[in-house]
BAFI-3210 file (N, C-alpha, C; in Angstrom, 3 decimals, decimal comma, padded with zeros to 6 digits):
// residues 265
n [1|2|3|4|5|6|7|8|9|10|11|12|13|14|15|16|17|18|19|20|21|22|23|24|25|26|27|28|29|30|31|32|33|34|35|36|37|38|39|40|41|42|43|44|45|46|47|48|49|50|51|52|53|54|55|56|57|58|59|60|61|62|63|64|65|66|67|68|69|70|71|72|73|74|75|76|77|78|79|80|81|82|83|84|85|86|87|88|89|90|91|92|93|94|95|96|97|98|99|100|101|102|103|104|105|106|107|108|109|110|111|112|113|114|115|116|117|118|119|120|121|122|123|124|125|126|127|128|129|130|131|132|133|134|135|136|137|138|139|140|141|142|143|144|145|146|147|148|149|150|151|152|153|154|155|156|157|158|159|160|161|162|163|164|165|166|167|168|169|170|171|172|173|174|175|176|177|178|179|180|181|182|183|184|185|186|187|188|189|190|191|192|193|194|195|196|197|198|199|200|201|202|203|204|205|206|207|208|209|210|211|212|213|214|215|216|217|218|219|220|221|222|223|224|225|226|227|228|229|230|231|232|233|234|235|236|237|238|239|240|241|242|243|244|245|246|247|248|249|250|251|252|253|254|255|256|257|258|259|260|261|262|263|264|265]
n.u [014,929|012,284|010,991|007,966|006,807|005,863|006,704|006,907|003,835|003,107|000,902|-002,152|-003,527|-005,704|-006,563|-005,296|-005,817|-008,949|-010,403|-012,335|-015,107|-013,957|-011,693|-010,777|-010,916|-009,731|-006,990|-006,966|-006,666|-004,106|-002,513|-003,045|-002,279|000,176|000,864|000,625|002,766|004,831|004,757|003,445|001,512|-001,705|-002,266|-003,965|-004,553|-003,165|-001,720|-000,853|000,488|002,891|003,750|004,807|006,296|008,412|009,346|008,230|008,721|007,482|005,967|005,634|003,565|-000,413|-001,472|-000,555|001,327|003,687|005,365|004,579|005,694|008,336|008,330|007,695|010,149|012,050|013,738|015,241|017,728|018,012|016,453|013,571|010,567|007,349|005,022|001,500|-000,490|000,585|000,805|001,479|004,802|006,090|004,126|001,793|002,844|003,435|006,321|008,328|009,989|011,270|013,283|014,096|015,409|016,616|017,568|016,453|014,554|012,587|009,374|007,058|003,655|001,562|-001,443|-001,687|-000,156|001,057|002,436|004,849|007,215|007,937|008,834|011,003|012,855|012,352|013,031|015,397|016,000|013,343|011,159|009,177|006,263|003,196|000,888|-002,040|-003,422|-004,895|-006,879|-006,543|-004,071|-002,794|-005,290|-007,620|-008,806|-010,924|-010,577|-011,678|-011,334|-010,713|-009,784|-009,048|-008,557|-006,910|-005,947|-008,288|-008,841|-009,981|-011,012|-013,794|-016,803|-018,825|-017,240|-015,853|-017,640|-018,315|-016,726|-016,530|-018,735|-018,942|-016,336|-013,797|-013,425|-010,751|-008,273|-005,966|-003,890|-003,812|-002,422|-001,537|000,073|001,471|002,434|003,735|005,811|007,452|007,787|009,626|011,510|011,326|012,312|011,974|010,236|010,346|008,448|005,084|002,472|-000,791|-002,984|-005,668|-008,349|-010,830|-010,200|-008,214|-009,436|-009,042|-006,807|-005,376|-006,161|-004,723|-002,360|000,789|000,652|001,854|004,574|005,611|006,162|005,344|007,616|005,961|002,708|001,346|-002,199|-004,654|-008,227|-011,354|-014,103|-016,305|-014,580|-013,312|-013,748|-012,561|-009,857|-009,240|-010,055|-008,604|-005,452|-005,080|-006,122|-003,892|-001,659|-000,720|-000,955|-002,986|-001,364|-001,893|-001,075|-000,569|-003,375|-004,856|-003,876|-003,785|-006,762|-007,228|-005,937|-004,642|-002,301|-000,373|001,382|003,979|002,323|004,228|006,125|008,238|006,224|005,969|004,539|003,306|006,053]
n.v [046,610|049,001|051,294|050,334|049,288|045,793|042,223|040,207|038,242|034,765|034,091|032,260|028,988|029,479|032,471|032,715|033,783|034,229|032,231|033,174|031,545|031,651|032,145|030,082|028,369|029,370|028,850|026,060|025,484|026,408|024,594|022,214|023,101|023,001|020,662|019,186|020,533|019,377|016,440|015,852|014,083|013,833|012,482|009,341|008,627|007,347|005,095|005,259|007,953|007,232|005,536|007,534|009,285|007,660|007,005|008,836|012,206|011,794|009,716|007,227|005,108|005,750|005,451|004,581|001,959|002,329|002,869|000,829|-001,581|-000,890|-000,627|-003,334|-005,029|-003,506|-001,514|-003,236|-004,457|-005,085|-006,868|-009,110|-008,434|-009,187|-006,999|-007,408|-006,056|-003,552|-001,244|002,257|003,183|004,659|006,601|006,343|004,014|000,775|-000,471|001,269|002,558|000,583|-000,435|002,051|003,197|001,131|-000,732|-003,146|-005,929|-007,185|-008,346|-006,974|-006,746|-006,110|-005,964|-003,695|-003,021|000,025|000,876|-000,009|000,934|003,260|001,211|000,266|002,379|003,905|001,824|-000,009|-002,729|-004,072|-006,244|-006,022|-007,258|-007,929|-009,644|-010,924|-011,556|-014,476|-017,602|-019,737|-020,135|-018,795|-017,986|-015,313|-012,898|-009,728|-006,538|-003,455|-000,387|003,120|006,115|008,481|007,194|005,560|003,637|001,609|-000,165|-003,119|-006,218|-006,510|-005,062|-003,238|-003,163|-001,189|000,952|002,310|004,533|005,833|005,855|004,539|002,775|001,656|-001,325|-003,722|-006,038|-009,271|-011,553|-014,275|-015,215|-017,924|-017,122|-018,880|-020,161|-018,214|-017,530|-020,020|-019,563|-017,316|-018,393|-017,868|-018,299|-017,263|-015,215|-012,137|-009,896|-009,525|-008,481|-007,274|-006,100|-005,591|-004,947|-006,298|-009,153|-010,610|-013,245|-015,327|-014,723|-015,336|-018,024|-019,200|-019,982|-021,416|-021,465|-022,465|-023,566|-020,996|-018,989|-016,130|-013,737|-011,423|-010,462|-007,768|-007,066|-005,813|-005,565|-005,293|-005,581|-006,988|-009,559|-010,025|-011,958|-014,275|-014,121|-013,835|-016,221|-017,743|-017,319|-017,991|-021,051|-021,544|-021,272|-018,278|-015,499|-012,255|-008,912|-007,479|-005,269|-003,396|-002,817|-000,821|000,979|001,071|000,747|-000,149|-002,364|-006,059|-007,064|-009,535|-012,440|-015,405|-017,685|-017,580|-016,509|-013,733|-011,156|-007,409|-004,189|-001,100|001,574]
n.w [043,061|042,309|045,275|046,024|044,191|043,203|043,069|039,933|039,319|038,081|035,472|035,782|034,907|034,684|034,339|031,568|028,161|026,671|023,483|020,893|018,340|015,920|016,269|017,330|015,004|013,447|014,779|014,504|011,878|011,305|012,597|011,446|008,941|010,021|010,233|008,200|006,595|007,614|007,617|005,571|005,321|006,604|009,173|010,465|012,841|015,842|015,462|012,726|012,832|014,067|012,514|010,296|012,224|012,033|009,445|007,665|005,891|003,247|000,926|-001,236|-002,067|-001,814|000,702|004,082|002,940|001,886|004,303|006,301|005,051|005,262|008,081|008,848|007,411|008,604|006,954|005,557|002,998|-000,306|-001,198|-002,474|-004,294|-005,574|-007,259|-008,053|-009,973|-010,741|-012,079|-012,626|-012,429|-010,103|-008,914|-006,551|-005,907|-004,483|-004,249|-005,118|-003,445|-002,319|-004,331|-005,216|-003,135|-001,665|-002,770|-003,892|-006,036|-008,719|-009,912|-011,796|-012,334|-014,310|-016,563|-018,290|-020,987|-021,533|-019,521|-019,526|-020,522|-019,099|-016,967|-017,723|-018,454|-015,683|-013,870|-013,153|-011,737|-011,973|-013,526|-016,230|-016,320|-018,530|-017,589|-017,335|-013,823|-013,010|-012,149|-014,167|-016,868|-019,755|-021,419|-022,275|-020,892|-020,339|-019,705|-017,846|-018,305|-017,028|-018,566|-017,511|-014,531|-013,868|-011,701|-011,476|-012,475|-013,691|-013,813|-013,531|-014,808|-013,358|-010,839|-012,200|-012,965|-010,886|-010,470|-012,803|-016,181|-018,536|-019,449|-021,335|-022,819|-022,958|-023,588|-022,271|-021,859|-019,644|-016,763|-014,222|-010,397|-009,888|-012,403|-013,661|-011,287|-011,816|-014,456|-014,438|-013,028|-010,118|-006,822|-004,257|-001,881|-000,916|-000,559|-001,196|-003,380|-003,700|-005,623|-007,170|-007,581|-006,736|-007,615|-006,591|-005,211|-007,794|-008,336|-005,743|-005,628|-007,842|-007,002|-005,317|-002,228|000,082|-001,269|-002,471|-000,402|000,725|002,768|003,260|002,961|001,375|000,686|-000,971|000,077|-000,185|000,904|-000,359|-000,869|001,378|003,274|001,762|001,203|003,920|004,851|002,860|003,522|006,304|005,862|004,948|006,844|007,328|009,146|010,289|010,545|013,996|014,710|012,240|011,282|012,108|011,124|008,504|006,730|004,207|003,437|004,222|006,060|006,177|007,518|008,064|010,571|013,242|013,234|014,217|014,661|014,021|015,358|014,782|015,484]
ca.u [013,492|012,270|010,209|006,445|006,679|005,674|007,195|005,654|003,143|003,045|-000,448|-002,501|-003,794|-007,647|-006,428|-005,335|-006,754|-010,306|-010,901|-013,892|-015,387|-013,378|-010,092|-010,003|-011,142|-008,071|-005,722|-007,198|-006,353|-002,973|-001,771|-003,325|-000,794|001,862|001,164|000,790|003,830|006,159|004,418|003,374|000,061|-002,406|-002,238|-005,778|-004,866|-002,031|-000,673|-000,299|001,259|004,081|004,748|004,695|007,471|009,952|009,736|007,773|007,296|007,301|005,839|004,978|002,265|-001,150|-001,570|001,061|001,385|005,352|006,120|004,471|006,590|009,871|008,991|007,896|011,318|013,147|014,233|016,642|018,050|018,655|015,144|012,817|008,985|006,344|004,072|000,728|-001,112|001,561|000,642|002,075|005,995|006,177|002,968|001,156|003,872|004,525|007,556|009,672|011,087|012,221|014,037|015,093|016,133|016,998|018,274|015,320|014,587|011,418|008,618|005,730|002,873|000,508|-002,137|-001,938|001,285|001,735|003,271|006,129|007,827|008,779|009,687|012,184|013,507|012,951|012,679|016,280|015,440|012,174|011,063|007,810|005,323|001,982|-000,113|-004,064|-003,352|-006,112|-006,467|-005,594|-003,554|-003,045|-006,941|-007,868|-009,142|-011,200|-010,863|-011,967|-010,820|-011,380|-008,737|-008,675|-008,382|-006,135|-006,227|-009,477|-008,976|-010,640|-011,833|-015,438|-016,940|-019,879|-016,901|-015,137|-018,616|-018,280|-015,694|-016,883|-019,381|-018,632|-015,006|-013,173|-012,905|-009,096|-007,707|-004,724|-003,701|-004,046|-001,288|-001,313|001,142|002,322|003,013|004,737|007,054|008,125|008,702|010,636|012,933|011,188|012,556|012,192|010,117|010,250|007,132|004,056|001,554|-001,713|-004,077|-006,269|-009,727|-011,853|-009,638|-007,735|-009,746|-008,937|-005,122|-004,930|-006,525|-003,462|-000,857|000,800|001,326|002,700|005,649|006,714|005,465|006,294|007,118|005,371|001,615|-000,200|-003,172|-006,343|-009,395|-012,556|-015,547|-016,784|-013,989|-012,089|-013,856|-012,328|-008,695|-009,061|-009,953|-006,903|-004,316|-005,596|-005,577|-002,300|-000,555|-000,753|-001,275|-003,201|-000,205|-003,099|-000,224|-001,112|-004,960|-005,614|-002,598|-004,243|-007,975|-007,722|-005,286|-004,608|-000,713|-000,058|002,773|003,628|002,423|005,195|007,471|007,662|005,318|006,382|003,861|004,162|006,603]
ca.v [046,822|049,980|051,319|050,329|048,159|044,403|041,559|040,044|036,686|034,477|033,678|030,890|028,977|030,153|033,432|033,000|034,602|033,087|032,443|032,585|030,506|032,287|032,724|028,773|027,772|029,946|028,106|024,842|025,782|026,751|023,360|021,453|023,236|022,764|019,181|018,662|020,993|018,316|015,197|015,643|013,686|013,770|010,987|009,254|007,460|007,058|004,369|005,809|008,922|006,802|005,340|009,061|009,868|007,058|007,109|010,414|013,044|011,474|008,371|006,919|004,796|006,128|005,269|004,233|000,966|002,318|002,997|-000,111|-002,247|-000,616|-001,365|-004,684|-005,077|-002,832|-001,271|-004,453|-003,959|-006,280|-008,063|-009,537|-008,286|-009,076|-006,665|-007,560|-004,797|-002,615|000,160|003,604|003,126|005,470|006,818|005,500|002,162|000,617|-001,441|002,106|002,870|-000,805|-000,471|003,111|003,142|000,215|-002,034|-004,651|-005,773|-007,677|-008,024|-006,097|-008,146|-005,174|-005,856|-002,509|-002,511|001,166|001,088|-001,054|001,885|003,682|000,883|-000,049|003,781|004,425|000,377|-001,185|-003,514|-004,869|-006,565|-005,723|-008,610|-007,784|-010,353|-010,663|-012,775|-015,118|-018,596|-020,095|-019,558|-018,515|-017,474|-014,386|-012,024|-008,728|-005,486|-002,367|001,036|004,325|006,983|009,252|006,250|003,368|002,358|001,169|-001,069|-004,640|-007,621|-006,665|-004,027|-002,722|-002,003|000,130|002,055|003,090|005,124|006,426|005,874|003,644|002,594|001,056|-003,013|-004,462|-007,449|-009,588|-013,046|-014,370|-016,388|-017,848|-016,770|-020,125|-020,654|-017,026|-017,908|-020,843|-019,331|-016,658|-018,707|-017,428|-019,152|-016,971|-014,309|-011,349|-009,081|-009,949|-007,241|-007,834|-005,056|-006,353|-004,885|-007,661|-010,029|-010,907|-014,337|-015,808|-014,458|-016,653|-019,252|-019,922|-020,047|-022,543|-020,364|-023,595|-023,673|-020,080|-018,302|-015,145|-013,535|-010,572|-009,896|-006,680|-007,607|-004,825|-006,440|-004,896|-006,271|-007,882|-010,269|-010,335|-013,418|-015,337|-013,399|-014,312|-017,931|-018,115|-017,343|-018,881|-022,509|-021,836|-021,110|-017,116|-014,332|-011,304|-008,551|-006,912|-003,945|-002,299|-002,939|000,778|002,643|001,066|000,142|-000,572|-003,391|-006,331|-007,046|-010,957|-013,452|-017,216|-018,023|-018,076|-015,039|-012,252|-010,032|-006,291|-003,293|000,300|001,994]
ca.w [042,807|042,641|046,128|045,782|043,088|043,720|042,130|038,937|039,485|036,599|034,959|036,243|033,451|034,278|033,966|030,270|027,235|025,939|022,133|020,633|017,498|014,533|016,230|017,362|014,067|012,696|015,022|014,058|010,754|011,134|013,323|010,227|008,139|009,958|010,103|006,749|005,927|008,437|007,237|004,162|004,905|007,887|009,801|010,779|014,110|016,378|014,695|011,306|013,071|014,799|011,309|009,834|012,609|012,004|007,987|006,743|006,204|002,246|000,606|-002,915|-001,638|-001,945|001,879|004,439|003,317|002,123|005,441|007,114|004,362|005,675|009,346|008,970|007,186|009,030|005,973|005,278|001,744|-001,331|-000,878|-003,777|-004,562|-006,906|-007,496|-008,616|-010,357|-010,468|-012,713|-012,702|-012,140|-009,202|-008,516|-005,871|-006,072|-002,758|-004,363|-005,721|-002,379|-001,754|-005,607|-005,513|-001,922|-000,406|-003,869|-004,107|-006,983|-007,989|-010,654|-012,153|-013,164|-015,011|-017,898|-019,385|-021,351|-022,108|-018,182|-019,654|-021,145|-017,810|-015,798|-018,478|-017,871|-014,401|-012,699|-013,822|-011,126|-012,165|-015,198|-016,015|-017,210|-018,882|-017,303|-016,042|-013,233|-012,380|-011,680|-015,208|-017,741|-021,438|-022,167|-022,597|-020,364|-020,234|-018,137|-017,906|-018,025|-017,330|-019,163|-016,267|-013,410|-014,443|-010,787|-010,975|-013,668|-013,432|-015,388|-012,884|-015,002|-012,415|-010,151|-012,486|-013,168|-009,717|-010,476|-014,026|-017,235|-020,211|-019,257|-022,173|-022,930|-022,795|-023,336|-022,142|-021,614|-018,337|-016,116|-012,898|-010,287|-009,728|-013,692|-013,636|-010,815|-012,429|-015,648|-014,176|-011,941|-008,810|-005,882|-002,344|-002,267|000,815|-000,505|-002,596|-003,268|-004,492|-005,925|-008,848|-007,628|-006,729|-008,653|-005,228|-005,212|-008,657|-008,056|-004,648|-006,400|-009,176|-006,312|-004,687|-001,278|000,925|-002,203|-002,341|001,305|001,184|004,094|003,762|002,289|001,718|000,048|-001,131|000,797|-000,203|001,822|-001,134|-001,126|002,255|003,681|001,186|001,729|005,266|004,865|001,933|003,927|007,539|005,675|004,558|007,992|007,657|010,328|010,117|011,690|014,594|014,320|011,178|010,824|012,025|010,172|007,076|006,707|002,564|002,781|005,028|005,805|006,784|007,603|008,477|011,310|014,365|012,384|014,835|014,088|014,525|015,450|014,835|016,366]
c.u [013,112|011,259|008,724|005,947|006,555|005,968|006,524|005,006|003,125|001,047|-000,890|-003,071|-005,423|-007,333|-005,892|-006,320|-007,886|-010,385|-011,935|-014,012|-013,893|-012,074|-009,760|-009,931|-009,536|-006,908|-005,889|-006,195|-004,694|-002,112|-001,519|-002,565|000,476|002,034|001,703|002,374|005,166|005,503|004,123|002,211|-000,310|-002,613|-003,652|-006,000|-003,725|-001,278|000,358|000,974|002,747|004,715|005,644|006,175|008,803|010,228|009,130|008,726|006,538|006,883|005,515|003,581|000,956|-001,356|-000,636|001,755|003,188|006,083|005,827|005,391|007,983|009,938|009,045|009,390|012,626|014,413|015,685|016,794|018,476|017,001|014,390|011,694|008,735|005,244|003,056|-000,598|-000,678|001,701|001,476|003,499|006,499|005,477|002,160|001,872|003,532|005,815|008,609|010,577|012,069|013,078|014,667|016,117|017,144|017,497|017,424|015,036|013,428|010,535|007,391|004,939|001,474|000,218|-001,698|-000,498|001,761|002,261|004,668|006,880|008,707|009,224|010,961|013,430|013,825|013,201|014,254|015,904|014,517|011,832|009,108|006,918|003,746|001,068|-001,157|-003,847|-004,615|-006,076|-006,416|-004,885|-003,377|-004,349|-006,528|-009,103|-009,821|-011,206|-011,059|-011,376|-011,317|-009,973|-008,184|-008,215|-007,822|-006,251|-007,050|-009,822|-009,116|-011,234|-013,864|-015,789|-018,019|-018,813|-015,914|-016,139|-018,580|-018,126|-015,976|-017,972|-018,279|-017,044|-014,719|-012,602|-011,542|-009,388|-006,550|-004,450|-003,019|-002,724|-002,014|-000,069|002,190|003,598|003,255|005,923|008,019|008,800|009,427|011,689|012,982|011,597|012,263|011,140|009,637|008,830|006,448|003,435|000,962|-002,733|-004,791|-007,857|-011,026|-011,569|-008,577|-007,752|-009,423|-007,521|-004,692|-004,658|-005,030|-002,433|-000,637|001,925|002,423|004,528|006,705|006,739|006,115|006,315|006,671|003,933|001,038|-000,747|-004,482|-007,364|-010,582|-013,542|-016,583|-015,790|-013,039|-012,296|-012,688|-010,708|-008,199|-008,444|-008,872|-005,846|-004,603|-005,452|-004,282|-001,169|-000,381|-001,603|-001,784|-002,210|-001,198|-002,397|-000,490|-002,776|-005,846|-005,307|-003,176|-005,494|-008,064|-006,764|-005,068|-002,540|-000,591|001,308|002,585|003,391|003,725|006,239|007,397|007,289|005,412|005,057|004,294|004,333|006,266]
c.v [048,216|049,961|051,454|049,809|046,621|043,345|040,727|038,806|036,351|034,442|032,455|030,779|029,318|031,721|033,863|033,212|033,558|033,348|032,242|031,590|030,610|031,839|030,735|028,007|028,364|029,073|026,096|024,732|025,438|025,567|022,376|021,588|023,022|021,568|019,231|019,239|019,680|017,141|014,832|014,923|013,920|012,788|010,697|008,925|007,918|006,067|004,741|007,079|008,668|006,497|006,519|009,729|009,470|006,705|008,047|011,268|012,296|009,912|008,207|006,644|006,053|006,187|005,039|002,995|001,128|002,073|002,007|-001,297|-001,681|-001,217|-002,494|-004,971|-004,552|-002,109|-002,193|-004,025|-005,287|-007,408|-008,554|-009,406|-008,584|-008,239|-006,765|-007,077|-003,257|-001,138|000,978|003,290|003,505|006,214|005,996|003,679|001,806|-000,330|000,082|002,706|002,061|-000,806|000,997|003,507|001,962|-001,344|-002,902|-004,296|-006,626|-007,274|-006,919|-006,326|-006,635|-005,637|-005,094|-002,242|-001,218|001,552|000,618|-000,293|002,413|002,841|000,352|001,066|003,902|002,976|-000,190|-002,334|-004,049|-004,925|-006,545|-006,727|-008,141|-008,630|-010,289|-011,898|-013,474|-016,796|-019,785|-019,212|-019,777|-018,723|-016,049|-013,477|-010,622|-007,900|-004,293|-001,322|002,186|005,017|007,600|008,523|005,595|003,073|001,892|000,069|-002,507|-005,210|-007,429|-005,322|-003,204|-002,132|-000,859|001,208|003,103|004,066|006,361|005,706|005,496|003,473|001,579|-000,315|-003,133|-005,357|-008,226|-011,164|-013,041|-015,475|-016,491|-017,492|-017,888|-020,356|-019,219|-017,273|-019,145|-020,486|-017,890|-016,717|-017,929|-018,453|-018,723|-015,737|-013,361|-010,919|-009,153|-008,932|-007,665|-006,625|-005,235|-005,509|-005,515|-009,097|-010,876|-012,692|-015,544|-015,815|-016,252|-017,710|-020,148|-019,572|-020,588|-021,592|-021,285|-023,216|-022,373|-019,130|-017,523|-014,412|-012,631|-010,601|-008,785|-007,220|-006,470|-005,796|-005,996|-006,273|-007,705|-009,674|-010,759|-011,294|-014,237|-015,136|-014,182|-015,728|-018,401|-018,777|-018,326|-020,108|-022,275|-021,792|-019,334|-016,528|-012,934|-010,161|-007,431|-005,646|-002,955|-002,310|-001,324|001,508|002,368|000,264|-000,689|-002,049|-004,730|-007,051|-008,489|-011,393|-014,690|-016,691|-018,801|-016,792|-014,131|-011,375|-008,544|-005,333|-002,331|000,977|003,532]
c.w [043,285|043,690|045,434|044,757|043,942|042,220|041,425|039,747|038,138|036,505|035,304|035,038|033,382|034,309|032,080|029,269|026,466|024,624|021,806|019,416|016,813|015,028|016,725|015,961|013,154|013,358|014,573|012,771|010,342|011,662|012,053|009,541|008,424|010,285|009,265|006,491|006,657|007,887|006,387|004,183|006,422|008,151|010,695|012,166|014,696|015,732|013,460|011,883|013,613|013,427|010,916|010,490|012,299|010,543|007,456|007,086|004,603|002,067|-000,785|-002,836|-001,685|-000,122|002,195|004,527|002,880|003,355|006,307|006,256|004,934|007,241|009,102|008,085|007,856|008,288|005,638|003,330|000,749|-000,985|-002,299|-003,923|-005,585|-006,673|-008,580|-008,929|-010,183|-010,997|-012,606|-012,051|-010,610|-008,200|-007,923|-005,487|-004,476|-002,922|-005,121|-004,719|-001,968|-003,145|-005,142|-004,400|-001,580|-001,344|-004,013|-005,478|-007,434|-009,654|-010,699|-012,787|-013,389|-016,282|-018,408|-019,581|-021,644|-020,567|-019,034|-019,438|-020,118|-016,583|-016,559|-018,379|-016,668|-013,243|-013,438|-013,469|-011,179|-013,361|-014,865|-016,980|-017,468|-019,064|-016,962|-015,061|-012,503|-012,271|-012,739|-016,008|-018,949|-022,020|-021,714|-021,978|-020,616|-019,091|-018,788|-017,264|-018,210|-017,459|-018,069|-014,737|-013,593|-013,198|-010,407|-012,124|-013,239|-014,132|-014,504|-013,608|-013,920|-011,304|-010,848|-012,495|-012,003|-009,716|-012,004|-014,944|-018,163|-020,087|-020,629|-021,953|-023,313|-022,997|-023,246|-021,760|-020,056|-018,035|-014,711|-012,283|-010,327|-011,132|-013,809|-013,154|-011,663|-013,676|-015,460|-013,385|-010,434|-007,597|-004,004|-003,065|-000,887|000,919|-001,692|-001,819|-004,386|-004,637|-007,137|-008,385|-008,023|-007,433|-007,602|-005,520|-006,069|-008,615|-007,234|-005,022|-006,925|-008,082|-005,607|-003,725|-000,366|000,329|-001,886|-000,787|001,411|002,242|004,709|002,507|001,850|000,018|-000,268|-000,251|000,859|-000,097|000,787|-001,536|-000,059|002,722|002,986|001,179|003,020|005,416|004,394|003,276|005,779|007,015|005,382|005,769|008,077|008,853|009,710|011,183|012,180|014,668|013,537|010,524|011,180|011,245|008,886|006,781|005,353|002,546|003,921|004,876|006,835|006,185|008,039|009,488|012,468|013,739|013,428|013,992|014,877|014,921|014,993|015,534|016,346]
res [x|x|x|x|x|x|x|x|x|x|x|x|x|x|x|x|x|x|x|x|x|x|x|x|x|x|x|x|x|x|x|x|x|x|x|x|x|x|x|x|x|x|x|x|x|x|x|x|x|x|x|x|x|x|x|x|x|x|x|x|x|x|x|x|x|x|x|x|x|x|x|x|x|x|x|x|x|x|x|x|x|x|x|x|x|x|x|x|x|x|x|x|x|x|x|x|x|x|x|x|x|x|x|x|x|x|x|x|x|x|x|x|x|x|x|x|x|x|x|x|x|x|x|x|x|x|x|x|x|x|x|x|x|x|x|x|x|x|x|x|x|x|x|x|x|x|x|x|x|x|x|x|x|x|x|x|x|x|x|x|x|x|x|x|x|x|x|x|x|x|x|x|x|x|x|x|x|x|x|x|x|x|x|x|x|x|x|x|x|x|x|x|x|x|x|x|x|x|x|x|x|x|x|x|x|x|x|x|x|x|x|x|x|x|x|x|x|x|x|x|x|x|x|x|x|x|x|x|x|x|x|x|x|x|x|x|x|x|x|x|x|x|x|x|x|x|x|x|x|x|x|x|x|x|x|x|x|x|x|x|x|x|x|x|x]
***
């Protein structure tokens, strides 16, 4: 050391540099990006973000109900889904990770047949059925569409308006799930998925849950209809899993009663 020099001190942390508005709002900025750039979505909670670590940064799902379907499975492979209101092949799915990944294989119960096309291409694994599922079957059904939205498509026209002006009348012949399974030689089934928009109730209805019990749910549950969601599955012996009710507000994710029920990790 040279004479008359004194050796460094570090920085206490009230001696570090102050930012003002601009320059925190810039680092705000910049964290945000480098979320997003590692995760690929912004995560709303702690929960979601634990998912986010142990299966993102990618998902199909619109939300993280992909990645809460892998824990609660534990990404097990070779499993069986029905999805009900399955639309767009890939887009927004939550059953194309459990097919393209992980070998499951599993229906696709969509009204609007011009889906067929690409799950015949890109779904080997799933046969795609162009049903209105509600709580009989073989009548004849109406729903509504808007061109630009198909996932807002519903036999309730007031809630497609929501969404758009003068949505276009459909029509399709209706099944229950019960008289589906049966005529497709359903016997076990791991993961049912239910997205019909407001059509939930009439679904339940036509299914004999005791019979097939599957052992996983996610279900849509808008307010207008979750009472009756609730009640469903509660007489039947189901659990709401208190695990994923933050990571995903739009859907509710139940099992039998007595199953361990996982959290997110």
């Amino acid at each position: 050391m040279a004479a008359g020099t004194k050796p460094g001190r570090r920085k206490r942390w009230w001696n570090a540099p102050r930012f003002d508005v601009v320059e925190l709002v810039a680092i705000t900025v910049t964290l945000t990006i480098i979320v997003v750039s590692i995760l690929g979505v912004v995560p709303k909670n702690r929960e979601e973000l634990a998912l986010a670590r142990r299966y993102g940064p990618t998902r199909y799902s619109e939300g993280p109900a992909e990645w809460i379907i892998r824990d609660f499975f534990q990404d097990r492979r070779d499993g069986f889904f029905v999805d009900v209101g399955a639309n767009h092949y890939r887009e927004r799915s939550k059953t194309y990770y459990l097919e393209s990944a992980l070998g499951w294989r599993g229906l696709a119960v969509e009204p609007q047949r011009d889906f067929a096309a690409d799950y015949l291409t890109h779904r080997p694994r799933t046969k795609f059925v162009p049903f209105f599922v509600s709580d009989v079957s073989n009548e004849t059904a109406k729903m509504y569409v808007l061109s630009w939205n198909r996932t807002v498509t519903s036999g309730n026209r007031a809630f497609v308006e929501q969404y758009g002006a003068n949505p276009r009348e459909e029509t399709a012949t209706t099944i229950t799930l019960t008289d589906l399974f049966q005529a497709e030689g359903v016997e076990r089934i791991d993961f049912l998925n239910i997205d019909i928009e407001l059509g939930e109730p009439k679904a339940l209805t036509g299914l004999d849950l005791k019979r097939y019990r599957p052992e996983l749910v996610c279900i849509e549950a808008l307010p207008e209809v979750r009472q009756f969601i609730l009640d469903y599955f509660a007489a039947g012996g189901y659990v709401v899993i208190g695990g994923y009710l933050r990571a995903d507000s739009e859907n509710l994710y139940l099992t039998p009663l007595g199953r361990e029920r996982p959290t997110a990790r």
